[in-house]
C-alpha positions in Angstrom: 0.0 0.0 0.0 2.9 2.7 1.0 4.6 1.7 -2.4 0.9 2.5 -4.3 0.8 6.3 -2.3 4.5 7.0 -3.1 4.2 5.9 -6.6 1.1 8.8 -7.0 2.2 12.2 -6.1 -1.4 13.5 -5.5 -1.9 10.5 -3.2 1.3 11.2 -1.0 0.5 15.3 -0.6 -3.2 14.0 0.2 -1.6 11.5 2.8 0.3 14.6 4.3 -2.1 17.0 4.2 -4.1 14.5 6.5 -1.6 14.0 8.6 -1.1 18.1 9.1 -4.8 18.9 10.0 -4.5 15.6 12.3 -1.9 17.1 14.2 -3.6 20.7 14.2 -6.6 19.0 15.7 -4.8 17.6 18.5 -3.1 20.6 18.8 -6.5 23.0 18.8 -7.6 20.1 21.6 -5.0 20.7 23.6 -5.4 24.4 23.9 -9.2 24.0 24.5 -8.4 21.9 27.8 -5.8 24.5 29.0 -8.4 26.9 28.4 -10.6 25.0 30.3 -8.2 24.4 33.4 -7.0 27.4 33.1 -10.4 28.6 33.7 -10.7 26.1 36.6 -7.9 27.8 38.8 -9.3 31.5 37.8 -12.9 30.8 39.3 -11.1 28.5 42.7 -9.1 32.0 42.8 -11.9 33.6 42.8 -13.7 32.3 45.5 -10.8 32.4 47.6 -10.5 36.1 47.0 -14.2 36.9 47.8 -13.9 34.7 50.6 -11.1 36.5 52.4 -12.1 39.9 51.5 -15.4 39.3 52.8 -14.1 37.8 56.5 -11.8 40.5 56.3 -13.9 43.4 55.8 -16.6 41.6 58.5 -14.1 41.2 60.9 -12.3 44.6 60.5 -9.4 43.4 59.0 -7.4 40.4 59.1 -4.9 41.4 61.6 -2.0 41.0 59.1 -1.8 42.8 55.8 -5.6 43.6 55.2 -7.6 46.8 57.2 -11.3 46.6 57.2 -11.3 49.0 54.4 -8.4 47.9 52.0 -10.3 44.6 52.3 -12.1 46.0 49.3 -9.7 44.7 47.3 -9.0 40.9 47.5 -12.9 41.1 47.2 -12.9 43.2 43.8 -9.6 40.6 42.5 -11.6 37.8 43.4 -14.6 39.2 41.8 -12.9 39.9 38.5 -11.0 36.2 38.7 -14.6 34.3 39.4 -16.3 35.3 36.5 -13.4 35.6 34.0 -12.9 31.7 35.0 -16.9 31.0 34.9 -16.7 33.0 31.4 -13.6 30.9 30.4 -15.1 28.0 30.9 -18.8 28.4 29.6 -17.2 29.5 26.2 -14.4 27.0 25.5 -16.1 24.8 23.2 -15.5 21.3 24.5 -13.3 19.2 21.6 -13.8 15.8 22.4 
């Protein structure tokens, strides 16, 4: 059979062309899971962010590096982070 294909020109760029978009495939599949984990740690970020911002500004600071006011700001991060994850992962098309 390989003897047939390299004996036909047409049949051997055919044969290569398949195997190019086969490997762009995996490839593209690839990059859709990163997406997707990707998008995984952003929202588990997320929630840690809005979790400590929150029990910081309730309890009026965390005592360390965080006043009650300035604990505006984890909660904002973590804001941004959760839903660019959720958004991350509700649009990466799923390549299976």
């Amino acid at each position: 059979m390989q003897e047939f294909i390299n004996s036909y020109p047409i049949l051997y760029e055919f044969r290569n062309t398949l195997k190019s978009l086969q490997n762009q495939l995996q490839l593209k599949q690839n990059i859709m899971n990163m997406k997707r984990t990707f998008g995984a740690i952003l929202t588990i970020l997320g929630i840690v962010g809005i979790i400590w911002g929150a029990y910081a500004f309730v309890m009026g600071g965390d005592g360390a590096a965080v006043g009650k006011y300035t604990a505006a700001v984890p909660f904002i991060v973590g804001l941004i982070f959760f839903f660019a994850g959720i958004n991350l992962v509700k649009t990466t098309k799923d390549q299976t």
